[in-house]
C-alpha positions as CSV (number, residue, x, y, z in Angstrom):
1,X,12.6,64.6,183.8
2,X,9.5,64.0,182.3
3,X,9.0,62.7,178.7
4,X,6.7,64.7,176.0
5,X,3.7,62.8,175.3
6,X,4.8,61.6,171.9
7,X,8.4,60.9,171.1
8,X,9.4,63.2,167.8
9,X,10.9,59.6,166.3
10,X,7.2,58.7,166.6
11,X,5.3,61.7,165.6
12,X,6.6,61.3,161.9
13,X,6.4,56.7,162.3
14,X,3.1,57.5,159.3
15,X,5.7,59.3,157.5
16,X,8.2,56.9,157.8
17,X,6.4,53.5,157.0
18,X,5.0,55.2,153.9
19,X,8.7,56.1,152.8
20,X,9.7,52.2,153.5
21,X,6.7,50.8,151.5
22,X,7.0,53.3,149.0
23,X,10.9,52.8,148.5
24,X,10.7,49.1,148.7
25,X,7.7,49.3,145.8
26,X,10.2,51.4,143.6
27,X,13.2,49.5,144.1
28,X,11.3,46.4,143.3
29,X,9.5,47.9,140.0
30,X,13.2,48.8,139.0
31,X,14.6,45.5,139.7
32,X,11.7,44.1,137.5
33,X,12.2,46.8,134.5
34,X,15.9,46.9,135.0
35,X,17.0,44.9,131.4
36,X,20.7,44.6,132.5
37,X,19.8,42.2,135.5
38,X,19.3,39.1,134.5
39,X,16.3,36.4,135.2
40,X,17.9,34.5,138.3
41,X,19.3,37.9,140.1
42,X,16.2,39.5,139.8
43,X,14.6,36.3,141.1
44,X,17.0,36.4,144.1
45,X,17.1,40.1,144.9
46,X,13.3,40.0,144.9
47,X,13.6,37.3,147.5
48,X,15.8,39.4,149.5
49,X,13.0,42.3,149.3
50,X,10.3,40.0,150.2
51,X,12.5,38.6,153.3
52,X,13.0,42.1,154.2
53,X,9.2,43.1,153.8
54,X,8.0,40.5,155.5
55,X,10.2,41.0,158.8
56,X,8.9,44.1,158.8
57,X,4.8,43.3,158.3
58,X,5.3,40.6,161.0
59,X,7.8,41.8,163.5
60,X,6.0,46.0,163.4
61,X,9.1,48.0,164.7
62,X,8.4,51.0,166.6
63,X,9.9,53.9,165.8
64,X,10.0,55.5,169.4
65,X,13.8,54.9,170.5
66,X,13.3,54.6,174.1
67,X,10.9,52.0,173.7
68,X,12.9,49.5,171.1
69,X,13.3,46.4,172.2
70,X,13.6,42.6,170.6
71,X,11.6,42.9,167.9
72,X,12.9,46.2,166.4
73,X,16.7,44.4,167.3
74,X,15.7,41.2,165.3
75,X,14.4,43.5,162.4
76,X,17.3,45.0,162.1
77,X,19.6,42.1,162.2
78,X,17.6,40.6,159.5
79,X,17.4,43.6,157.3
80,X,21.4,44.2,157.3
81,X,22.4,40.3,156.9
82,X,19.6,40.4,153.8
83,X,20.7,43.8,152.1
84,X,24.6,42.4,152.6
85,X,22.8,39.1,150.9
86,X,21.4,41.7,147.9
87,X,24.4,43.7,147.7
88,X,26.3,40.2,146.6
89,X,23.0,39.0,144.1
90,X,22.7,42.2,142.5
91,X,25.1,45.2,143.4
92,X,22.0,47.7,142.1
93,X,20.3,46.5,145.4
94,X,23.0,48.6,147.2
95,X,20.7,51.2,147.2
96,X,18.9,49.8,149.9
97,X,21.1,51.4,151.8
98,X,18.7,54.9,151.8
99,X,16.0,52.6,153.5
100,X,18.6,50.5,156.0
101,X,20.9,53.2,157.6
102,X,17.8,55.6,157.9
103,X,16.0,52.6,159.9
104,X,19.2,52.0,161.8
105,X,18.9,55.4,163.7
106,X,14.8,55.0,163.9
107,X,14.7,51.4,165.7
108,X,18.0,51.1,167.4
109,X,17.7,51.6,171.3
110,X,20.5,53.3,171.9
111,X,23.4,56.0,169.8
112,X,26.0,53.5,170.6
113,X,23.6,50.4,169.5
114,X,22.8,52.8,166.0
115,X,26.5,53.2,166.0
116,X,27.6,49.4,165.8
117,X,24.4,49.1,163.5
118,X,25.5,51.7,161.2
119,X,28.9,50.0,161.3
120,X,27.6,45.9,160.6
121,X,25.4,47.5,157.8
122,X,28.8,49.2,155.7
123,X,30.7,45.9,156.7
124,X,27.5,43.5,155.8
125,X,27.3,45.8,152.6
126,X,31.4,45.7,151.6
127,X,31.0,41.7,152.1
128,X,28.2,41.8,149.7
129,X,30.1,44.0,147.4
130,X,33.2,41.9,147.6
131,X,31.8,38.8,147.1
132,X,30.2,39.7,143.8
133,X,33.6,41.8,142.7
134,X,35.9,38.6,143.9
135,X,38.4,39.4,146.9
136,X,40.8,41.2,145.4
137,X,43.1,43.9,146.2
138,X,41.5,46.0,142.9
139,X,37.5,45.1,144.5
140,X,38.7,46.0,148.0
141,X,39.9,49.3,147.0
142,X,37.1,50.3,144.9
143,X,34.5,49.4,147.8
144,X,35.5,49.6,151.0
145,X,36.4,53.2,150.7
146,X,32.7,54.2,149.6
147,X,31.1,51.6,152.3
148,X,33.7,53.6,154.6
149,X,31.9,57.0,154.0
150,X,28.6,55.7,153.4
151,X,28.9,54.4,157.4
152,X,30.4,57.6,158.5
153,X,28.2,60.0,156.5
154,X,25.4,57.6,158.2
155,X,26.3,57.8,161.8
156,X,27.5,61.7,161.9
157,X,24.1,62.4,160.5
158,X,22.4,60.0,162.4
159,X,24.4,61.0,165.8
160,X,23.6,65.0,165.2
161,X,19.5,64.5,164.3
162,X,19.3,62.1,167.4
163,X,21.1,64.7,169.4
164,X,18.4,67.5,168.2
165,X,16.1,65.1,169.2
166,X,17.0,64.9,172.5
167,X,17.8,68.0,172.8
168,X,14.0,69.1,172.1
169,X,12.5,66.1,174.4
170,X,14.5,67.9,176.9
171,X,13.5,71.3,176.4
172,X,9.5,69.9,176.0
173,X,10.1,68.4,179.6
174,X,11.4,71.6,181.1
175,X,8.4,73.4,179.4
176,X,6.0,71.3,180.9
177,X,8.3,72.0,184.4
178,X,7.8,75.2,184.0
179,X,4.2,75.6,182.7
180,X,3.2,73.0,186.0
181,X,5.0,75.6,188.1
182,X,3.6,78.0,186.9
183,X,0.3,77.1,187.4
184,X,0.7,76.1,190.8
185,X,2.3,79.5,191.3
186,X,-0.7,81.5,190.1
187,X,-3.1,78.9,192.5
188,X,-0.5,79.9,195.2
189,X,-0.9,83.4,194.5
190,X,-4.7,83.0,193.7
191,X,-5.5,81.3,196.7
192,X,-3.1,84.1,199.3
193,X,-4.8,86.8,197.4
194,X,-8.2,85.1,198.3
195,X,-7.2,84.7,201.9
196,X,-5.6,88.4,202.2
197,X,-9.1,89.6,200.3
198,X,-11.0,87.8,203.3
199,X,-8.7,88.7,206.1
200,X,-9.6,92.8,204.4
201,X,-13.4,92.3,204.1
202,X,-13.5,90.9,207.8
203,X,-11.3,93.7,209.2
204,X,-13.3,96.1,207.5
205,X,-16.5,94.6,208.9
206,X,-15.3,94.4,212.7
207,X,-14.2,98.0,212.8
208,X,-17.5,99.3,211.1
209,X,-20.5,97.6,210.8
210,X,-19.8,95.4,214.0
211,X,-18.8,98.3,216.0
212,X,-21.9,100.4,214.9
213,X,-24.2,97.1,215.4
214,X,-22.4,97.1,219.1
215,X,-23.6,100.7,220.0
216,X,-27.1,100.2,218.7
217,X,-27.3,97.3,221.1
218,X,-25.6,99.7,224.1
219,X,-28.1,102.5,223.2
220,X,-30.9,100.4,223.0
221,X,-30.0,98.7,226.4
222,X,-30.1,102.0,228.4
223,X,-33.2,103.1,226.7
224,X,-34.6,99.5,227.9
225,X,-33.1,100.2,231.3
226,X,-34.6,103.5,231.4
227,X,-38.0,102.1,230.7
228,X,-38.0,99.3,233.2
229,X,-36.7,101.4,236.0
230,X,-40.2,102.0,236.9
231,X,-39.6,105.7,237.0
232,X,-41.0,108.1,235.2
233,X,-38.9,108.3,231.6
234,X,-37.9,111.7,230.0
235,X,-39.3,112.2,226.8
236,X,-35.9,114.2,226.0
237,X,-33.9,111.8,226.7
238,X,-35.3,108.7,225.3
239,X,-36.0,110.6,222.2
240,X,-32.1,111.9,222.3
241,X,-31.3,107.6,222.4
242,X,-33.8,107.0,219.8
243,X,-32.1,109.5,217.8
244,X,-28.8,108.2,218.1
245,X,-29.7,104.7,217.4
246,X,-31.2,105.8,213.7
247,X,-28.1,108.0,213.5
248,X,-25.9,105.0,214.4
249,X,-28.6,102.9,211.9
250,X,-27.6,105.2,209.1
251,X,-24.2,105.3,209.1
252,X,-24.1,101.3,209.4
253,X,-26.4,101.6,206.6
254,X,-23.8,103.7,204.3
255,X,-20.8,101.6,205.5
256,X,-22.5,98.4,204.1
257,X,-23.1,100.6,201.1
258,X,-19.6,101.5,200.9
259,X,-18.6,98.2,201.2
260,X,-20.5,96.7,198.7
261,X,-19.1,99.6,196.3
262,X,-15.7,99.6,196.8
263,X,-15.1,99.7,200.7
264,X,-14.9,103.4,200.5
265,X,-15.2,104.9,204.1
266,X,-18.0,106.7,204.7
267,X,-16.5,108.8,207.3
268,X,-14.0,110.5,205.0
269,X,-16.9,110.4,201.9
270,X,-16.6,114.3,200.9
271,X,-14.6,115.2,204.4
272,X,-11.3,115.5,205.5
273,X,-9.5,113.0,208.1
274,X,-9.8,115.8,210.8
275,X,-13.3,116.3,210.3
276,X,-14.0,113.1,209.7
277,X,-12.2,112.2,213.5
278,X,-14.2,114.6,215.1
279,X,-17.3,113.4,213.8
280,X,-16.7,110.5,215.0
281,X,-15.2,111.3,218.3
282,X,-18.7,113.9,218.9
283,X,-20.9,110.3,217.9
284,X,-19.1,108.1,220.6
285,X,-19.0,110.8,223.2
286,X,-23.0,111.2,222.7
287,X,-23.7,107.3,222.5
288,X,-21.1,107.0,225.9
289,X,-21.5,109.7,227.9
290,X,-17.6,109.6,228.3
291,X,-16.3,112.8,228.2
292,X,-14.1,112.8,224.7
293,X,-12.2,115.4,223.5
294,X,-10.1,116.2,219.5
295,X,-6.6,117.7,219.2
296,X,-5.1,118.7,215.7
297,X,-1.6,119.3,215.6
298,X,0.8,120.1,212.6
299,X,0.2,119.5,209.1
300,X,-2.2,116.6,207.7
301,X,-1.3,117.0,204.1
302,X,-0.2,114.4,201.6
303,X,-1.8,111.2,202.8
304,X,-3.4,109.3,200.6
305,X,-7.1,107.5,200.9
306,X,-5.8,104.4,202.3
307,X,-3.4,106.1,204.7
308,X,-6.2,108.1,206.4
309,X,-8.5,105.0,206.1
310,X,-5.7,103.4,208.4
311,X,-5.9,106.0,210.7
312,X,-10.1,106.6,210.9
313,X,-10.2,102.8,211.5
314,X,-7.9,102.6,214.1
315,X,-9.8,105.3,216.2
316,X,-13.1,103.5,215.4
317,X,-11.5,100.6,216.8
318,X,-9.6,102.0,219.9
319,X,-12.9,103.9,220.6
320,X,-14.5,100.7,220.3
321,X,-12.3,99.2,222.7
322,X,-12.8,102.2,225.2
323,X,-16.6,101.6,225.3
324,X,-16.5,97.8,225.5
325,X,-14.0,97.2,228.2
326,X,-12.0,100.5,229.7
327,X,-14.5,101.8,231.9
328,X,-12.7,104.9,231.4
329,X,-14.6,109.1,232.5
330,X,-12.8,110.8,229.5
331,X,-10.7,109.9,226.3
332,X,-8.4,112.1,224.3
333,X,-8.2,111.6,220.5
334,X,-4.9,113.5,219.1
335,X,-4.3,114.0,215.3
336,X,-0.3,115.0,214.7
337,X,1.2,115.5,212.1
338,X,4.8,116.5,211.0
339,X,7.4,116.0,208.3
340,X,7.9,112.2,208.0
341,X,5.0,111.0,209.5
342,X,1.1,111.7,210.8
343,X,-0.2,109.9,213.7
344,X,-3.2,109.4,216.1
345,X,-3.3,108.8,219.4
346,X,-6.4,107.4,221.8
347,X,-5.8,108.2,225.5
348,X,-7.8,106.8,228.2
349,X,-8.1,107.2,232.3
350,X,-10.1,103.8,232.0
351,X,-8.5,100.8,234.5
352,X,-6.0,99.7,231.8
353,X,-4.4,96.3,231.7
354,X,-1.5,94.6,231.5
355,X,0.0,94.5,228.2
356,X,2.3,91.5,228.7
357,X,0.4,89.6,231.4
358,X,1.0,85.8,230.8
359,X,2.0,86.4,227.6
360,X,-1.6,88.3,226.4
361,X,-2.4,87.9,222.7
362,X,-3.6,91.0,220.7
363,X,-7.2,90.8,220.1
364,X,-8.7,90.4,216.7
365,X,-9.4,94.1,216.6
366,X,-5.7,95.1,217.5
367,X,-4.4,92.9,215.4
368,X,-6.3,94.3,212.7
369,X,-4.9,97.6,213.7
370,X,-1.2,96.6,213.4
371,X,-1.5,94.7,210.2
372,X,-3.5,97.9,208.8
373,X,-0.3,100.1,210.1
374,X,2.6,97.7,208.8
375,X,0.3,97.3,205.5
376,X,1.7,100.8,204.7
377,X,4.6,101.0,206.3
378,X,3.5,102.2,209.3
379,X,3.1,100.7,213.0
380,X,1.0,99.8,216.2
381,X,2.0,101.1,219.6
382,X,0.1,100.2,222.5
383,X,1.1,101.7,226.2
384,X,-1.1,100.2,229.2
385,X,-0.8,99.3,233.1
386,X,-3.4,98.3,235.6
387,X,-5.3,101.8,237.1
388,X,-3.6,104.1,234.2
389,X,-5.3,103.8,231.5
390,X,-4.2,103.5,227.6
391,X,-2.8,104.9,224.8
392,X,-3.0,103.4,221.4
393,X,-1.2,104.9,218.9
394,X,-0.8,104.5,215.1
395,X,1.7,106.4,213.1
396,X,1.6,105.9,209.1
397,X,4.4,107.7,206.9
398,X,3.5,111.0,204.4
399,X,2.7,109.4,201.1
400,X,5.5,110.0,198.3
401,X,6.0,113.1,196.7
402,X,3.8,112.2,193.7
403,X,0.8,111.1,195.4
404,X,1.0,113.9,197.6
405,X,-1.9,116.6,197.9
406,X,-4.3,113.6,196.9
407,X,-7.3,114.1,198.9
408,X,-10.6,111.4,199.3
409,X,-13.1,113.3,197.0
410,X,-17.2,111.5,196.9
């Protein structure tokens, strides 16, 4: 588990070695004012202070508990034998104590190294005590009793901050677990949104604009055919392909439009599906010359704007997929609906193919086609043989009852 950045023993270390010098300049100042204490003790309890003070300039304890080491051991050792050294000179000095058992808990490495600490600084402390009182029974039971609940007072209190302590390094760790997975979560999402945004834009642009592009080059190829025959052209008719290929131009034109908008189909812009089917069925009959024919069966209502998008793309792209490689005389375009679902069917008499064959892939534009379907709960069936033509069919489901009777409006 990770660490925080800054232990919370040493985010307060300022706070800390300003309460030690601080103390250590007040106990001093009353050891020099004190009048009951006489020259020689407060000669020799200032040497304990300076010993003390200068362990601590030269040996620089660090108050981060996971990284004590020597130097904050040797302090310590050195503070406790000299306050036990104090607490014998002068018993006043026993107020050390405040600074000692709170630097116990700061530099010790471990809670069971603080705990023998805490315990050698009441025993160091009684010694002191005792050795001024005399080692008597009286002394002993005046002292150790209060050394007793000093040390206990020291390492319950010492033994519940640390374990607040740790308790919140944990906690910071988790945080920063959680805040790293969470970012990499919202890349991960970020970055599949990307990609699904892509994956829309190009399916979107192979069943419109490359489509349209496609029958523009077919239209202008038989005009160009026509002209190189070397017989005389009809006016009619080359006009009729002219025509068709600015009619073709247009519509491209308002699907890159739409696109750039807010990929609203063009076909359904101000239309219903039905219309919007024959439409298109009337355009690829003209640009083909394959005889195509519209059947409406049942009730349309309640689809929403994507579900009849899903359907008017999947007839641009079966229609597409007539022209480019079924070599079919006529092609049927039904529109059913009924109480679950609506669907549309392309039927062809082109010369098929086997759907199975060595294990044939779907084409990028069938694929598109079934992810569209599943997309909304819907799917993809595709019937085919060699010499019998196809039928591609897409079947969505009614949208729910609240989006119902939501129509594509311009």
């Amino acid at each position: 588990m990770s660490v925080p950045a800054v232990h919370a023993w040493n985010r307060s270390q300022r706070g800390w070695t300003l309460g030690f010098w601080l103390l250590m300049t007040l106990i001093a100042l009353g050891l020099l004012t004190s009048p009951e204490v006489s020259g020689g003790r407060r000669l020799s309890g200032l040497a304990c202070l300076a010993v003390i003070v200068v362990a601590f300039r030269v040996l620089r304890p660090d108050a981060w508990r996971p990284s004590s080491g020597p130097a904050e051991v040797t302090y310590l050792l050195i503070a406790i034998v000299t306050t036990g050294v104090a607490a014998a000179v002068e018993s006043s000095l026993t107020v050390l104590l405040s600074v000692i058992y709170a630097q116990v808990w700061l530099f010790s490495p471990t809670l069971r190294v603080g705990l023998w600490f805490s315990a050698l600084t009441g025993l160091s402390v009684a010694v002191g005590l005792m050795t001024a009182e005399g080692w008597t029974y009286e002394a002993a039971r005046v002292t150790l009793p209060v050394m007793l609940v000093s040390t206990a007072f020291s390492s319950a209190l010492g033994l519940w901050i640390s374990r607040i302590i740790d308790q919140s390094a944990e906690r910071a760790g988790l945080i920063q677990e959680l805040e790293k997975a969470r970012a990499e979560l919202g890349a991960a999402y970020h970055t599949q949104g990307v990609q699904a945004e892509r994956e829309r834009l190009a399916r979107e642009i192979h069943d419109t604009l490359a489509q349209g592009y496609t029958s523009i080059i077919m239209l202008s190829q038989v005009a160009q055919a026509a002209l190189d025959s070397g017989r005389p052209a009809d006016p009619g008719k080359l006009r009729e392909r002219l025509n068709l290929i600015e009619d073709v131009a247009r519509e491209n034109l308002g699907e890159a439009r739409a696109l750039v908008a807010a990929f609203a189909p063009v076909g359904l812009d101000g239309a219903t599906l039905a219309d919007a089917v024959r439409r298109l069925v009337s355009r690829f009959g003209a640009e083909t010359q394959i005889a195509s024919e519209v059947t409406v069966d049942g009730e349309l209502t309640g689809l929403t704007r994507d579900l009849e998008v899903v359907l008017l793309r999947s007839a641009q792209e079966a229609l597409a997929n007539v022209r480019r490689h079924s070599g079919a005389a006529s092609v049927t375009v039904r529109l059913v609906g009924d109480e679950n679902h609506v669907r549309i069917e392309i039927c062809d008499d082109g010369k098929g193919f086997d759907v199975w064959g060595k294990n044939r892939p779907l084409g990028f534009g069938l694929t598109g086609m079934r992810d569209r379907a599943q997309a909304c709960g819907g799917e993809l069936l595709l019937i085919s043989s060699p010499g019998k033509g196809t039928r591609v069919t897409v079947r969505v489901p009614h949208a729910p009852a609240a989006d119902e009777g939501e129509k594509v409006s311009s």
